[in-house]
C-alpha positions as CSV (number, residue, x, y, z in Angstrom):
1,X,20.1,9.6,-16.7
2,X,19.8,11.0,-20.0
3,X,17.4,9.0,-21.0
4,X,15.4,9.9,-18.3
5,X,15.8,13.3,-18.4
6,X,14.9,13.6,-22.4
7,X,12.1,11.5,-21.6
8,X,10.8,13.9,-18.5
9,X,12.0,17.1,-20.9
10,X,14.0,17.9,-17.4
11,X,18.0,18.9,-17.5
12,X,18.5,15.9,-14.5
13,X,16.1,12.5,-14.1
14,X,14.9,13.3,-10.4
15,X,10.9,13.7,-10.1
16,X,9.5,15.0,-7.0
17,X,7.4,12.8,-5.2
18,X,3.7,13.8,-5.2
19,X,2.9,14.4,-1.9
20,X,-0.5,15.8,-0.7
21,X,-0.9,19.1,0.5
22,X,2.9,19.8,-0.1
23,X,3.6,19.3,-3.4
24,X,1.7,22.0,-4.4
25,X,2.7,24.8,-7.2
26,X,5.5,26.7,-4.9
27,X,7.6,23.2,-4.1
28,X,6.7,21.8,-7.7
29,X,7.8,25.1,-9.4
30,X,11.1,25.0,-7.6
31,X,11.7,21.0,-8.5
32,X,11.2,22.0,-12.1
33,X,13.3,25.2,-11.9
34,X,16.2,23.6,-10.5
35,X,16.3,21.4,-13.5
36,X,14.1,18.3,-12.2
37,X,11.0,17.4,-12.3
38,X,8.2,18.8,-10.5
39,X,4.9,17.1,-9.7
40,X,1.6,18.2,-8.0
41,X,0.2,16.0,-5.6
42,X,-3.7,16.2,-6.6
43,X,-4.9,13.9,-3.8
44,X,-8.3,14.2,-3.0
45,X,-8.6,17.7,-5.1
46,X,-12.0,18.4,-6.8
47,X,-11.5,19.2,-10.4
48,X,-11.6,23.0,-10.2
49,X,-9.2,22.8,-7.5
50,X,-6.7,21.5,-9.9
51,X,-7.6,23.7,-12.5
52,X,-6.5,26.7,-10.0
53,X,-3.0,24.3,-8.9
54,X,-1.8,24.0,-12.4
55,X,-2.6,27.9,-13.8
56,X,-0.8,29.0,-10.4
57,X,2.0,26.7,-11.1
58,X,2.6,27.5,-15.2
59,X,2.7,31.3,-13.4
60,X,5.9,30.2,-11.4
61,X,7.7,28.1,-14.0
62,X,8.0,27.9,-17.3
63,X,9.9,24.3,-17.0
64,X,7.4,21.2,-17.9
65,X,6.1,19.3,-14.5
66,X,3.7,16.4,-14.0
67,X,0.1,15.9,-12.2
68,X,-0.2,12.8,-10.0
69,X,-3.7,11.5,-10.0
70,X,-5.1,8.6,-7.6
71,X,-6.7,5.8,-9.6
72,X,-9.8,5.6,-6.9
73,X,-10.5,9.3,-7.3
74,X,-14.2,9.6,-8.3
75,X,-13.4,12.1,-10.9
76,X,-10.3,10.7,-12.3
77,X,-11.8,11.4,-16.1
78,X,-12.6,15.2,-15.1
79,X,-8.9,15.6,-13.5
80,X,-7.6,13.8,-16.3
81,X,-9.7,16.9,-18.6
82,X,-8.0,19.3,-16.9
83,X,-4.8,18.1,-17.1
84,X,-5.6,17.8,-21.3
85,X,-6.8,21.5,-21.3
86,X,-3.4,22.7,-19.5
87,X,-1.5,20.4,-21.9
88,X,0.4,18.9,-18.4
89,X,3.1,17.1,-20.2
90,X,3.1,13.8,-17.9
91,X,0.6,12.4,-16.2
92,X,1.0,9.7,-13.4
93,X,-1.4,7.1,-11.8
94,X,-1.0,6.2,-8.2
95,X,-3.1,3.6,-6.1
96,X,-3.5,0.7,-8.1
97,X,-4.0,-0.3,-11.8
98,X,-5.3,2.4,-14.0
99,X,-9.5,1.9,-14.7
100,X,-10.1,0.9,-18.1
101,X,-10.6,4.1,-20.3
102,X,-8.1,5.8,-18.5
103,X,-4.6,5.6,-20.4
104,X,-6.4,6.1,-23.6
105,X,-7.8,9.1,-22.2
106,X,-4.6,10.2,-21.0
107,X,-2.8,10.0,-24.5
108,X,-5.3,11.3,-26.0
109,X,-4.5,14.7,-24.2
110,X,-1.1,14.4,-25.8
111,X,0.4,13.5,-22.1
112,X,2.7,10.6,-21.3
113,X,1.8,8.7,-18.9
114,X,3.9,7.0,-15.6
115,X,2.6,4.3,-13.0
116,X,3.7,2.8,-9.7
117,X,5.1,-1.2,-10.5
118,X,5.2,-2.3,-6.7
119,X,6.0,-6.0,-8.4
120,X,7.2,-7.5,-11.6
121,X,4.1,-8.6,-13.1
122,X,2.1,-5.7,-12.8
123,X,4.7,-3.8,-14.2
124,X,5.0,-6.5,-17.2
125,X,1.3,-6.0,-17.6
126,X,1.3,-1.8,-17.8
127,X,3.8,-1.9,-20.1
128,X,1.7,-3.9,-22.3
129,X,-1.4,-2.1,-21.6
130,X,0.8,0.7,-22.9
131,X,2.3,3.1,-20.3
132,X,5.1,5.0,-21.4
133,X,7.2,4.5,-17.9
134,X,7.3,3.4,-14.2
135,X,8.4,3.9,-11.0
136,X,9.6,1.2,-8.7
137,X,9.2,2.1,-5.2
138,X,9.9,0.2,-2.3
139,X,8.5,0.1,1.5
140,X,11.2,2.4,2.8
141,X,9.3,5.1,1.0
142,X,7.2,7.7,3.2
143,X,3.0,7.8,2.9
144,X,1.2,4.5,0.9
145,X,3.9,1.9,0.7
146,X,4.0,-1.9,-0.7
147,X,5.5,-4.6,1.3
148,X,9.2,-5.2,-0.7
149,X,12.1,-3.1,-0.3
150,X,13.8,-0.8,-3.0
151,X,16.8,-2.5,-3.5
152,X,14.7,-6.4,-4.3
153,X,12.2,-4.5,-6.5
154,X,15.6,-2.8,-8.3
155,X,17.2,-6.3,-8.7
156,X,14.1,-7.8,-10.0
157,X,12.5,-5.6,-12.2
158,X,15.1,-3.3,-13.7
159,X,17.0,-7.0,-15.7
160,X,13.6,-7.6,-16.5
161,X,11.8,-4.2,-18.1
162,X,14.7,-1.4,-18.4
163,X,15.1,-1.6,-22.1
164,X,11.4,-1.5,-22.5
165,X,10.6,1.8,-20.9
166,X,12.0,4.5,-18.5
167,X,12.5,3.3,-15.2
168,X,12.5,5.7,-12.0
169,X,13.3,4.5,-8.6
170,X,12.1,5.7,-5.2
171,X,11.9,4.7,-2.0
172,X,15.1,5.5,0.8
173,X,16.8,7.3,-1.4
174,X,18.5,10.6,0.2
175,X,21.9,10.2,-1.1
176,X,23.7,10.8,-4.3
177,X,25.6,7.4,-4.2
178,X,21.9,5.5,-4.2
179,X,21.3,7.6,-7.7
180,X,24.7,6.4,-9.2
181,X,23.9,2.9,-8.0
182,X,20.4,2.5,-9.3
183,X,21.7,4.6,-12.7
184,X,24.2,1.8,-12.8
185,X,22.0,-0.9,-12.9
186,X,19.7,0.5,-15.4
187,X,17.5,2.8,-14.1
188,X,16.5,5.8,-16.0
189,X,16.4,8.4,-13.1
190,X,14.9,8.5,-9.6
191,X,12.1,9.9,-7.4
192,X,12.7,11.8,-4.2
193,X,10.3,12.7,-1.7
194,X,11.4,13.1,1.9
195,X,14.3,14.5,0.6
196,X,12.4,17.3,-0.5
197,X,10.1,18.3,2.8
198,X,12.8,20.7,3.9
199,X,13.4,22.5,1.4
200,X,13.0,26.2,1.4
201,X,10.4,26.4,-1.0
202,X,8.3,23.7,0.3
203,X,5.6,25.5,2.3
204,X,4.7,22.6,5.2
205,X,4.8,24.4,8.4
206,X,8.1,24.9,10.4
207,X,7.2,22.4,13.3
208,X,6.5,19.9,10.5
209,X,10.0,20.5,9.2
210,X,11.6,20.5,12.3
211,X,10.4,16.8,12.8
212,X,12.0,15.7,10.0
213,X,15.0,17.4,10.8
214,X,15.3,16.0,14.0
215,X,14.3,12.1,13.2
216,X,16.3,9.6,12.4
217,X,15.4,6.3,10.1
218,X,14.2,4.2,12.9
219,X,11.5,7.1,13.5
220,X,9.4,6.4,10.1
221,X,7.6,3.6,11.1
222,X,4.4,1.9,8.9
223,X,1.1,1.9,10.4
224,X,-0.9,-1.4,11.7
225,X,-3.7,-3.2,10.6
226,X,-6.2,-4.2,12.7
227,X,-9.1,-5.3,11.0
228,X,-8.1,-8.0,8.7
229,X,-11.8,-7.9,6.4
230,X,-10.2,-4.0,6.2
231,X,-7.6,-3.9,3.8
232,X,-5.5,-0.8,4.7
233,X,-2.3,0.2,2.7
234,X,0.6,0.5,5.1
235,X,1.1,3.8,5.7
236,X,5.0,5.0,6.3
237,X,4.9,7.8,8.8
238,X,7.1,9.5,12.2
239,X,5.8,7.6,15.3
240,X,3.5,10.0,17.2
241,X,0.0,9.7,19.2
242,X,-2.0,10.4,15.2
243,X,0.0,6.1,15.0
244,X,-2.2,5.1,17.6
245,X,-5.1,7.1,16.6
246,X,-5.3,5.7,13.8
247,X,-5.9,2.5,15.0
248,X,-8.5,3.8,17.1
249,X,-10.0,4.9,13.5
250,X,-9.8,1.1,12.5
251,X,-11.8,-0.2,14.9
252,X,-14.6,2.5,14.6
253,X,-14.9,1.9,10.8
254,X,-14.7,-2.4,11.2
255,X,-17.5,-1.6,13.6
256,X,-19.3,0.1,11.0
257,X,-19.0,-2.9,8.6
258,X,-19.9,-5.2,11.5
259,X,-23.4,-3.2,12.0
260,X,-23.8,-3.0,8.3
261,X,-24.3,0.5,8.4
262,X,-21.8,1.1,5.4
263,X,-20.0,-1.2,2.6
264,X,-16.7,-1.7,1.8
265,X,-16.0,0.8,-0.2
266,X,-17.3,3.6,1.8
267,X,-15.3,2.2,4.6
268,X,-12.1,2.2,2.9
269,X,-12.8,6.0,1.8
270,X,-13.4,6.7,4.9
271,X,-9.9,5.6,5.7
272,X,-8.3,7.8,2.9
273,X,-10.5,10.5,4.5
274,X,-9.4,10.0,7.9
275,X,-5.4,10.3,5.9
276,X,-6.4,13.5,4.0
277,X,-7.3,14.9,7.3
278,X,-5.0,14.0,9.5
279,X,-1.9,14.9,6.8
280,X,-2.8,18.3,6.7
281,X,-3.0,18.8,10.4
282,X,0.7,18.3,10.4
283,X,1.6,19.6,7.1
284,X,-0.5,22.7,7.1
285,X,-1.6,23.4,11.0
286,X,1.8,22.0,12.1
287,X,0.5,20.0,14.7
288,X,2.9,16.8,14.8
289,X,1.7,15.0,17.0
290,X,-1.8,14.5,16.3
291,X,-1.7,14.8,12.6
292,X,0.3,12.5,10.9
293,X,3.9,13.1,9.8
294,X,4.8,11.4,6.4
295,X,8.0,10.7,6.0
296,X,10.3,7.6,4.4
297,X,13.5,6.2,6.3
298,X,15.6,8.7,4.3
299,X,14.1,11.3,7.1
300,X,17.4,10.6,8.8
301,X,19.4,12.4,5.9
302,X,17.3,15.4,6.8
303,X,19.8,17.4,8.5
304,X,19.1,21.4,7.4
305,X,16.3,23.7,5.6
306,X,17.9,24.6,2.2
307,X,16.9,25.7,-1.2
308,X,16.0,23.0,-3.8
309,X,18.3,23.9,-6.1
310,X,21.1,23.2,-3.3
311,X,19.8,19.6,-2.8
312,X,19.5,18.7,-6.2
313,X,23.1,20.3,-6.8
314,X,24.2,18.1,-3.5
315,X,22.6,14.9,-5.2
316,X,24.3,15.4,-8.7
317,X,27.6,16.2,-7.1
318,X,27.4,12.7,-5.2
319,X,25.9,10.7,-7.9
320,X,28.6,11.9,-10.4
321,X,31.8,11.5,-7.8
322,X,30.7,8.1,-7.4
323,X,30.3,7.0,-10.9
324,X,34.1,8.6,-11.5
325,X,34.9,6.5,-8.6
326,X,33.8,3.6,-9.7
327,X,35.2,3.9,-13.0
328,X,38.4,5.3,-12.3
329,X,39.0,2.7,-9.5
């Protein structure tokens, strides 16, 4: 974990896991107080929204933190400007493999820069195209997910990459004993986002918190797709009416394609629209059953709102009496 955490500039490897509309400057602030890693969530934030999001957070931590960025954004260069102009110390790409231009224009800003490797050759490939680390994360992980599970990706990539670059995993992780096993087999630190909804400092509303606290694993489930010309990332969420909903929202937009009144990729904005929207419903207006609630299959080691700093205390505590353990025994 030291690697990780000189890497990150962090006292402990753990990054929080950009989620939209919640990790925003007062749950990122905390992270990076408590000694890990915060990182905002910009999502579908214009530009100047960001601009606002980082100067609000650099006013409530002094601690370095990242900025995630979706790949698809149709200002990724003007979000990537701003995050050069607030010298943002890491940068990471989500939703697919960066646009060209992008990882130059990235370092350029002095940042280091972290992507998603949901398989062994894409991760093989971003390393060569010059990433400085990754993040492995696996279907039991709340939000956008890939098909293969933490623990497979783990086995297969970690062998393959770990002395290469930093390594973070995520995905189901809500224990202490995960972070010593994944430490153990090379990883440079972890990321943790469910694990983080209930914290004190996270500002989602209280009915949103309460669902996590009372779900167990079984409760995240991934959402369907129904329109096979529709590519939809699975999306890893607590089973309410928005789960059926939004397969109501399928149809409508494959009907839409059908008539030709819009292409492909309007329809598949549409989609991340329709996520945007219906995210912040629960997060924000705390209504949880017709927005949608987020959440990975750690939900189930919810159990109480405390501070960050207690969870991340919690985690180290159990990660390191588990390595003594298993070297002692």
């Amino acid at each position: 974990m030291a690697r990780g955490a000189a890497f990150l500039g962090s006292e402990v490897a753990i990054l929080g896991g950009a989620m939209s509309w919640i990790s925003e400057r007062h749950l990122v602030s905390a992270i990076s107080n408590a000694g890990g890693f915060g990182v905002i969530a910009c999502g579908a934030m214009s530009p100047e929204l960001l601009d606002a999001e980082i100067a609000a957070t650099k006013t409530l931590t002094a601690k370095p933190f990242g900025v995630n960025l979706i790949t698809m954004h149709p200002q990724l260069f003007d979000l990537i400007a701003v995050c050069t102009r607030h010298q943002v110390t890491h940068v990471v790409l989500a939703g697919g493999l960066p646009p060209t231009g992008a990882l130059d224009a990235i370092k350029a800003g002095g940042a280091k820069v972290i992507c998603f490797a949901p398989a062994l050759s894409l991760a093989k490939k971003l390393i060569r195209s010059g990433v400085d680390a990754l993040v492995i994360e696996g279907m039991e992980a709340g939000g956008h997910i890939g098909p293969v599970s933490t623990s497979v990706l783990a086995q297969e990539i970690l062998p393959e990459i770990a002395d290469q670059v930093p390594v973070f995993i995520a995905g189901g992780i809500g224990k202490g004993q995960a972070i010593a096993g994944y430490l153990d087999m090379g990883a440079a630190g972890v990321q943790l986002g469910t694990r983080f909804v209930c914290a004190t400092e996270c500002i989602a509303h209280p009915l949103f918190k309460k669902a996590f606290i009372r779900a167990s694993a079984r409760d995240a489930i991934t959402s369907i797709q129904v329109d096979p010309r529709l590519p939809v990332i699975p999306v890893r969420a607590l089973k309410n009416k928005e789960t059926e909903a939004f397969s109501a929202k399928q149809r409508d937009v494959a009907a839409q394609l059908d008539a030709g009144t819009i292409e492909m990729g309007e329809a598949q904005l549409q989609i991340e629209h329709y996520w945007a929207g219906a995210l912040r419903r629960a997060v924000i207006d705390g209504d949880v059953e017709n927005g949608s609630v987020m959440a990975g299959q750690s939900v189930g080691m919810v159990k109480a709102e405390e501070p960050v700093a207690d969870i991340i205390a919690t985690l180290m505590d159990e990660a390191a009496q588990a390595l003594k353990a298993r070297f002692e025994g």
